[in-house]
C-alpha positions in Angstrom: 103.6 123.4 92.6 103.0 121.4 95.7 102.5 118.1 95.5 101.8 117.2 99.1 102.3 119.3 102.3 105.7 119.0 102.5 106.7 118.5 98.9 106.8 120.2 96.0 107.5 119.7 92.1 110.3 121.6 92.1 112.4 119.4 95.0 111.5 116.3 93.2 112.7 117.9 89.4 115.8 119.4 90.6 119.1 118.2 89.3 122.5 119.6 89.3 123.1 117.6 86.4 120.6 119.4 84.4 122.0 122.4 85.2 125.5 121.9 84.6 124.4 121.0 81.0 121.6 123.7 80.9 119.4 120.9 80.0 115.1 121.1 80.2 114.3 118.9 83.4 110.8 119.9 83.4 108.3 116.5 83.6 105.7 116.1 80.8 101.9 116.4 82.3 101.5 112.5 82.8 104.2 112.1 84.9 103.5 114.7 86.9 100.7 112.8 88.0 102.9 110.0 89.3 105.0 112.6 90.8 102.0 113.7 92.4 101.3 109.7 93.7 104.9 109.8 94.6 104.7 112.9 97.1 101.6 111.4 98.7 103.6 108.1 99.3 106.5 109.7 100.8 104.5 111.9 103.0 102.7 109.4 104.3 106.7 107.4 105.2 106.9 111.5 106.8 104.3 110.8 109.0 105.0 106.9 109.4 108.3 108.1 111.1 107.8 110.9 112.8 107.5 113.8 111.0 111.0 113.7 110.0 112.4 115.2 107.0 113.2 113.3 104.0 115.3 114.3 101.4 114.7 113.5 97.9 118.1 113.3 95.8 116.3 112.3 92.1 112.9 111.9 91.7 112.1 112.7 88.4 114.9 113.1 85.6 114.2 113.4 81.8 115.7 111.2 79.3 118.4 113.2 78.7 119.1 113.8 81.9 119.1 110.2 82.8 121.9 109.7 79.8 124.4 112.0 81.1 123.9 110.9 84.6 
C-alpha cells in the first residue's frame, strides 16, 4: 500500500526482528492512519532536501515486536 509517492506500508512495517521470530508485524487500521501522516511528513523532508532518499530503519513495530527488540 502506498502511503505517499515514495513510500509504502510495507518499508515502514518491515522488521528483521519480526521475522527472525516469525512474529505478525502487520499495523492495526488506526495506526495506519498515522503511518499514513508519517509518509506524508517524510516526503515532504524528501523534497525539503533534495529529492534524496531516505531510509526508514523502524517505523512501525507491534508490541511484541517492540519487546524482543
Amino acid at each position: 500500500m502506498r502511503l505517499s509517492p515514495n513510500f509504502t506500508l510495507e518499508e515502514l512495517t518491515v522488521s528483521q526482528t519480526a521475522a527472525r521470530h516469525g512474529l505478525d508485524n502487520t499495523p492495526p487500521p488506526e495506526i495506519i492512519e498515522n503511518l499514513r501522516l508519517l509518509a506524508q511528513s517524510l516526503q515532504a523532508l524528501r523534497v525539503l532536501f533534495g529529492n534524496n532518499a531516505i531510509i526508514v530503519t523502524s517505523g512501525y513495530r507491534s508490541p511484541e515486536v517492540n519487546k524482543r527488540v
